[in-house]
C-alpha positions in Angstrom: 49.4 82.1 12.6 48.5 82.1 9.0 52.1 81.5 7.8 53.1 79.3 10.3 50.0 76.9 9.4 51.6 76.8 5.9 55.2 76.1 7.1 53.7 73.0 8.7 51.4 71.8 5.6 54.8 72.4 3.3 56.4 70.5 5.6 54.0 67.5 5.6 54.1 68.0 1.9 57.8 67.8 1.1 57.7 64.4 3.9 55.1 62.7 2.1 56.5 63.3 -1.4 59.7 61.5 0.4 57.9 58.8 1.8 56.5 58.3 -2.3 59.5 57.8 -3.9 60.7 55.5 -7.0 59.1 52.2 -6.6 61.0 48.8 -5.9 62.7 47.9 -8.4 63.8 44.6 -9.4 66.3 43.8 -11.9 66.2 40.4 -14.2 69.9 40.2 -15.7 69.0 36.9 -18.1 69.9 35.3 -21.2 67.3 36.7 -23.7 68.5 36.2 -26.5 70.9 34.1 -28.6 70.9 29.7 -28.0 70.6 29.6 -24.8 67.5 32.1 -24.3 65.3 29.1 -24.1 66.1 28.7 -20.7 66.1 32.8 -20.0 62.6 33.2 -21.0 61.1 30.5 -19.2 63.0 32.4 -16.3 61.4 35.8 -17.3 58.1 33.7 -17.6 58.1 32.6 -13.9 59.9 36.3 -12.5 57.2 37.8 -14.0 54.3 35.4 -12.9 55.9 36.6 -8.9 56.3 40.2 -10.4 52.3 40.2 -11.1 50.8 38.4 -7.9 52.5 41.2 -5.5 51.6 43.9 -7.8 47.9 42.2 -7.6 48.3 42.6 -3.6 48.8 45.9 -4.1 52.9 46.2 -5.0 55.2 47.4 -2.0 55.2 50.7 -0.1 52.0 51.9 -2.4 53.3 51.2 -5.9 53.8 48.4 -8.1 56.6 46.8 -8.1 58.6 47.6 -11.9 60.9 44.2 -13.0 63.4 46.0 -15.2 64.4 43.3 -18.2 68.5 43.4 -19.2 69.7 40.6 -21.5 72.8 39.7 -20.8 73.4 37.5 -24.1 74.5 34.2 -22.3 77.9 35.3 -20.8 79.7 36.8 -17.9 80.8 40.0 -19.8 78.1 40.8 -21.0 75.8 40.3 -17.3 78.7 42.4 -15.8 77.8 45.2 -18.8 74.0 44.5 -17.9 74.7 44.6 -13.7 76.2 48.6 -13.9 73.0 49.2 -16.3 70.5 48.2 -13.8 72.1 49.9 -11.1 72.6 53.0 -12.5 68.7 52.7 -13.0 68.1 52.3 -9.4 67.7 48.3 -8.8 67.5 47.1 -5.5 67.2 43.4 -6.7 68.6 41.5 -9.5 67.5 38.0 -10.3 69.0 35.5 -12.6 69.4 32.0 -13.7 71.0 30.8 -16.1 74.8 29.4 -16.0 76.4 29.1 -13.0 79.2 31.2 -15.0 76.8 34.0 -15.3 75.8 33.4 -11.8 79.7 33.4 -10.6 79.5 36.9 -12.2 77.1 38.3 -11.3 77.4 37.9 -7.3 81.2 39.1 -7.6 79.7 42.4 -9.4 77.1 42.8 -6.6 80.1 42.0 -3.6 82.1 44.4 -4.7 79.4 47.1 -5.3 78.0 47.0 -2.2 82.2 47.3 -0.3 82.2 50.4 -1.7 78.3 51.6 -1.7 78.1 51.5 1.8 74.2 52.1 2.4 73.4 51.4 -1.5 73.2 47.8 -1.2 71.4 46.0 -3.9 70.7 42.2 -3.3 71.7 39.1 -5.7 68.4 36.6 -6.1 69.9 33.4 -8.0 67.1 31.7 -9.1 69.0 28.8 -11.2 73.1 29.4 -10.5 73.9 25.8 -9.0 77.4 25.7 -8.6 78.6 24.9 -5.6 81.6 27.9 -4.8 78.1 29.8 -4.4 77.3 29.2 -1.2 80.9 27.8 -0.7 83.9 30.5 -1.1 81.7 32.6 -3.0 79.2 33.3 -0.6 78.4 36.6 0.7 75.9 38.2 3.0 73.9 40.0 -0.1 73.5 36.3 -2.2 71.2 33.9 -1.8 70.1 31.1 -3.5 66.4 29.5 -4.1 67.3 26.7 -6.3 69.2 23.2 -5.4 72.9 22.5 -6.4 74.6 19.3 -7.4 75.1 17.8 -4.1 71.3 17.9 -4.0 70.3 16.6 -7.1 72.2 13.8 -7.3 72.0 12.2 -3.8 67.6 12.7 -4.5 68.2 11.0 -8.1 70.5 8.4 -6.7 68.4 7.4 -4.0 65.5 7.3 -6.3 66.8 5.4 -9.1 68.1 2.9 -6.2 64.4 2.2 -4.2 63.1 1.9 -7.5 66.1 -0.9 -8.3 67.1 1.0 -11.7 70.5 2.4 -11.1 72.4 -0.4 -12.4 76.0 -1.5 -11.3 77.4 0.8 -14.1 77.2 4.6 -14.5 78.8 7.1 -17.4 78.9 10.5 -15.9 78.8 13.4 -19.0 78.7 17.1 -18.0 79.3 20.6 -19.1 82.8 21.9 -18.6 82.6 24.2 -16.4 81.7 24.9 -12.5 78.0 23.4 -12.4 79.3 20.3 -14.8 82.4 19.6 -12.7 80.3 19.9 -9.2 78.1 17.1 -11.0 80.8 15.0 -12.0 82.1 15.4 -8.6 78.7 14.2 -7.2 78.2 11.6 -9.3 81.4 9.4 -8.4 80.9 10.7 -4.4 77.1 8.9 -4.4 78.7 6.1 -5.9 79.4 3.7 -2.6 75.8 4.7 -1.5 74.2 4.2 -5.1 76.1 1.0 -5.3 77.8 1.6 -8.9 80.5 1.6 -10.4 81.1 5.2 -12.7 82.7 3.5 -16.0 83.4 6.7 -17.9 83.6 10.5 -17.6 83.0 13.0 -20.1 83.8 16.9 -19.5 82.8 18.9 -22.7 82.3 22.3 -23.6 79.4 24.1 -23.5 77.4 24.9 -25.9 79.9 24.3 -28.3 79.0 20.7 -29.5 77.2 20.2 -32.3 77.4 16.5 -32.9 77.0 14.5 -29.7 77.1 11.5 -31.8 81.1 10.4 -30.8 79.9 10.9 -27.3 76.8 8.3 -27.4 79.1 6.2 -28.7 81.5 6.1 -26.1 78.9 5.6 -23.9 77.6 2.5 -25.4 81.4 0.9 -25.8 81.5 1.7 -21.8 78.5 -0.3 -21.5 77.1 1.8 -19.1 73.5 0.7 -17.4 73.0 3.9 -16.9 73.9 7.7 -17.5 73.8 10.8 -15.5 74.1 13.9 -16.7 74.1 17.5 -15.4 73.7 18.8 -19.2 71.3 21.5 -19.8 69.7 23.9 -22.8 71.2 22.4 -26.1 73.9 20.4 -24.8 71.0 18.3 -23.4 68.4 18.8 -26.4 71.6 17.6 -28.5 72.6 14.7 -26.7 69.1 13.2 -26.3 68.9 13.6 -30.1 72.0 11.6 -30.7 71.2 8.8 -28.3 68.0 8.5 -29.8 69.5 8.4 -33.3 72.3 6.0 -32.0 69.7 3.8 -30.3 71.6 3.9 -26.5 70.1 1.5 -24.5 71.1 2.8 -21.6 68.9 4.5 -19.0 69.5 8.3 -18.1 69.2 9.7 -15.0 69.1 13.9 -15.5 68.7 16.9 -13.7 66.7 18.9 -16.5 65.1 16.6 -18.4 61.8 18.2 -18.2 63.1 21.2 -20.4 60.7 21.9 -23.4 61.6 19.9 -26.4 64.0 17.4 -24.8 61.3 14.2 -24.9 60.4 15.6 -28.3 63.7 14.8 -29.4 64.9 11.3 -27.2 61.2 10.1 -28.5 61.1 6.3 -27.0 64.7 6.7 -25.4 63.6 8.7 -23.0 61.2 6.0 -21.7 62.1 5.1 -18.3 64.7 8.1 -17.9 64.5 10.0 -14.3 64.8 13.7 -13.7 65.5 15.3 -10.4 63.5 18.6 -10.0 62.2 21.1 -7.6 58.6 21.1 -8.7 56.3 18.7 -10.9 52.7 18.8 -11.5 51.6 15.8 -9.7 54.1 15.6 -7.2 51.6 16.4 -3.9 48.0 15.7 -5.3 46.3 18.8 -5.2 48.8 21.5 -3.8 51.1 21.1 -6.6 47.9 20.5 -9.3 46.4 23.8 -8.3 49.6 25.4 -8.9 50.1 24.0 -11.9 46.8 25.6 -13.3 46.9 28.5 -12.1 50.4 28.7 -13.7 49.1 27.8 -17.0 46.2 29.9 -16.7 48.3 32.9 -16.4 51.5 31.8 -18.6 49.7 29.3 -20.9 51.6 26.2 -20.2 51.7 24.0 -17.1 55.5 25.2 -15.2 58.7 23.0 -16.1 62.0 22.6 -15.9 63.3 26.2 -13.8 59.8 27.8 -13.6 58.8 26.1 -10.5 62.0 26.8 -8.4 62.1 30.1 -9.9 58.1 30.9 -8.5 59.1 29.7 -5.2 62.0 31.3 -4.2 60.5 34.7 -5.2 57.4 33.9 -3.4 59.6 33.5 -0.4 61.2 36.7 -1.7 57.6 38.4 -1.7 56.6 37.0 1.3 59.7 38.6 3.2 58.9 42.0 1.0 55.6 42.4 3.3 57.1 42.5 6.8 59.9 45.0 5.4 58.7 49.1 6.0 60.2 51.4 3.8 62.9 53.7 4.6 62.9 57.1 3.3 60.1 55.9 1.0 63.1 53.3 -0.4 63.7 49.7 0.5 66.2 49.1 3.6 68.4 46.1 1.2 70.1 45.2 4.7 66.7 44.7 6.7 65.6 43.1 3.6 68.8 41.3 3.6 68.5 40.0 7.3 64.9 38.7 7.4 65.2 36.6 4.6 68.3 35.0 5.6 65.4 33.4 8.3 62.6 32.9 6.3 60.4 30.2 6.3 57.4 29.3 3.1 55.9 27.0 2.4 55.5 25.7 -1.4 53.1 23.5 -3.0 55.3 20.4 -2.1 55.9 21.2 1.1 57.9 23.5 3.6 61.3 25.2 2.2 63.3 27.7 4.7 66.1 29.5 3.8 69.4 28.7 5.2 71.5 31.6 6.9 74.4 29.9 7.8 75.1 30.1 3.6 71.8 31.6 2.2 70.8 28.7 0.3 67.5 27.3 0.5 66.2 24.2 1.6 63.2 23.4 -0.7 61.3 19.8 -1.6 62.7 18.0 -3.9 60.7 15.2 -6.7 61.8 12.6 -8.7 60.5 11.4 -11.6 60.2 8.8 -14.3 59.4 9.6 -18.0 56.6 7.5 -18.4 53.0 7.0 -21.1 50.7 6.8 -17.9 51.9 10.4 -16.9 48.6 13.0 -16.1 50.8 15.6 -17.4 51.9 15.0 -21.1 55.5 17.2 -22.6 56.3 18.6 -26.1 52.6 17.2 -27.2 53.9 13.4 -27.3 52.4 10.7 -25.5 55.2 10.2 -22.5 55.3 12.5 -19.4 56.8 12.6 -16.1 55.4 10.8 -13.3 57.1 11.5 -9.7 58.0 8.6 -8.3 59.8 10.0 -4.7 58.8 13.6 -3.2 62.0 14.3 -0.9 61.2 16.8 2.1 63.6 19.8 2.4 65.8 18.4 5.3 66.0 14.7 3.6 67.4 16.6 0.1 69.7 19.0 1.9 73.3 19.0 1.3 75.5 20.1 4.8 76.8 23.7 4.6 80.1 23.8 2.7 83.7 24.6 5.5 84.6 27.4 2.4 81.6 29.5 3.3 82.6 32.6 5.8 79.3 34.5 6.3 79.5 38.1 7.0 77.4 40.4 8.1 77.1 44.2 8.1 76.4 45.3 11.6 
């Protein structure tokens, strides 16, 4: 009797040392170093910001959740390098952000691990990745993404700038050279009939690349644009506002990351009047979005900008979805996960998002704003901030699901 008793308690034992296996793991693959980890870090900043508030609800299946850091160095090869490292460490869920290059990557790695891991799926989060052959051709069960695309943007900003009768009858369209910049060139001229203007020049350049934006201000000032919108990010933004401030442009800019640190810094009084198109500002819903904000800085030290409100979002949505999911052999079941967030519904301090399944992309709130001196919330420690001036629901800012995306799903 004796020895059976103690077959049964080894049993119980070896079953509840299964059930208490590795914790979740989740996987940030981001630029963290070299010109563009500006951007990464503020990434990292808002991952991590998730990372602690589930761990402070006592992590998943028992134990923390561990976010496992691999830089990437800004490109393709070197995220593909990063991708093998964190899943030979046992990831479950790798996040990134920055380029849509990185992002084209990335989910290619993650497609064609999972073909032939069959039951060792790992899951792509693109927290920043805008271009559109994401959710288009390159869309796959085991991608999704939180953040808004190009199609998005620009119909918001365009139907901003045009209620608030400062569009003009004359655009200059300047982008990065690449997938994200051409989907915003592309944008641009399709808005044009319902944004009533007229796109008088187009600039594709390459990325980070440029030094001297100088011959570029000036061919937008010989264009005499009324107004130019731009998909540029990190420095090819920073740089350009720079120039057009030391060229004196006149023209207004309409932008979809102008509220990156130290872009107002360097346009100074250019950058009066300009309009951004985000996913998240300070002010944009009274006091939803304001006690986000605080609490942000409270934990982070600054109020959240530029990709850190998108980023917070989506992997609330993401931590939301991790609380209904039951562990499997004491690991995370990547297509339950998988399949209950391709449903999921949150709602954000600006208002309800849901996730799309028909192509995994999320339908969040969207703000616009002017850069203005009566802004609450001040950037780079000048006088001028930005001040929403249209809050967009999720269904008015959504873009229709794209003919190229083939969804399929494991059985």
């Amino acid at each position: 009797m004796s020895r059976v008793r103690n077959t049964v308690l080894a049993s119980a034992v070896a079953v509840g040392a299964s059930a208490q296996a590795a914790p979740l793991k989740i996987g940030l693959v981001e630029t963290l170093s070299g010109s563009q980890a500006s951007t990464g870090l503020m990434f990292k900043t808002a991952t991590r910001y998730v990372i602690d508030q589930i761990n402070a609800a006592g992590g998943w299946n028992g134990e923390p959740v561990q976010l496992v850091e691999y830089d990437n160095q800004g490109g393709p090869a070197g995220a593909s390098d990063k991708v093998k490292a964190a899943l030979a460490d046992g990831v479950q869920l790798i996040v990134q952000g920055s380029s849509s290059a990185v992002s084209g990557q990335i989910t290619e790695d993650v497609r064609k691990y999972n073909l032939r891991n069959p039951g060792k799926e790992v899951v792509f989060l693109n927290v920043g990745g805008e271009a559109l052959e994401l959710t288009g051709d390159k869309c796959h069960f085991y991608h999704f993404r939180f953040n808004p695309n190009a199609q998005v943007r620009v119909k918001a900003l365009v139907s901003a700038m045009k209620q608030d009768k400062v569009q003009g009858g004359k655009v200059y369209s300047i982008n990065q050279n690449y997938s994200w910049g051409q989907d915003m060139q592309a944008a641009i001229l399709a808005n044009a009939g319902a944004g009533g203007y007229q796109v008088v020049g187009e600039t594709l350049h390459d990325v980070n690349k440029i030094q001297d934006f100088a011959p570029y201000v000036n061919k937008i000032a010989e264009s005499k644009a009324d107004t130019v919108i731009t998909g540029n990010w990190s420095n090819d933004l920073l740089l350009l506002m720079k120039a057009s401030k030391a060229g004196g442009l006149r023209a207004r800019f309409g932008t979809t990351f102008l509220d990156q640190p130290g872009n107002i810094a360097n346009a100074g009084e250019v950058a009066l009047g300009a309009y951004v198109v985000h996913a998240f500002n300070s002010d944009a819903n009274g006091k939803e979005s304001e006690q986000f904000a605080e609490d942000y800085k409270s934990k982070t030290g600054h109020y959240p900008v530029y990709v850190e409100g998108q980023t917070v979002f989506g992997l609330q949505v993401v931590a939301s979805v991790l609380k209904g999911v039951k562990a499997q052999n004491g690991k995370l079941n990547t297509n339950t996960f998988a399949k209950a967030l391709e449903t999921a519904k949150f709602k954000t301090p600006l208002g309800e998002s849901e996730m799309r399944a028909a192509d995994h992309q999320l339908l969040l709130p969207i703000a616009v704003s002017e850069v203005r001196k009566d802004a609450r919330y001040k950037a780079d420690n000048t006088d001028m901030g930005f001040k929403t001036v249209r809050l967009f629901t999720a269904q008015e800012a959504a873009a229709p699901v794209q003919a190229s995306c083939k969804m399929q799903r494991p059985n």
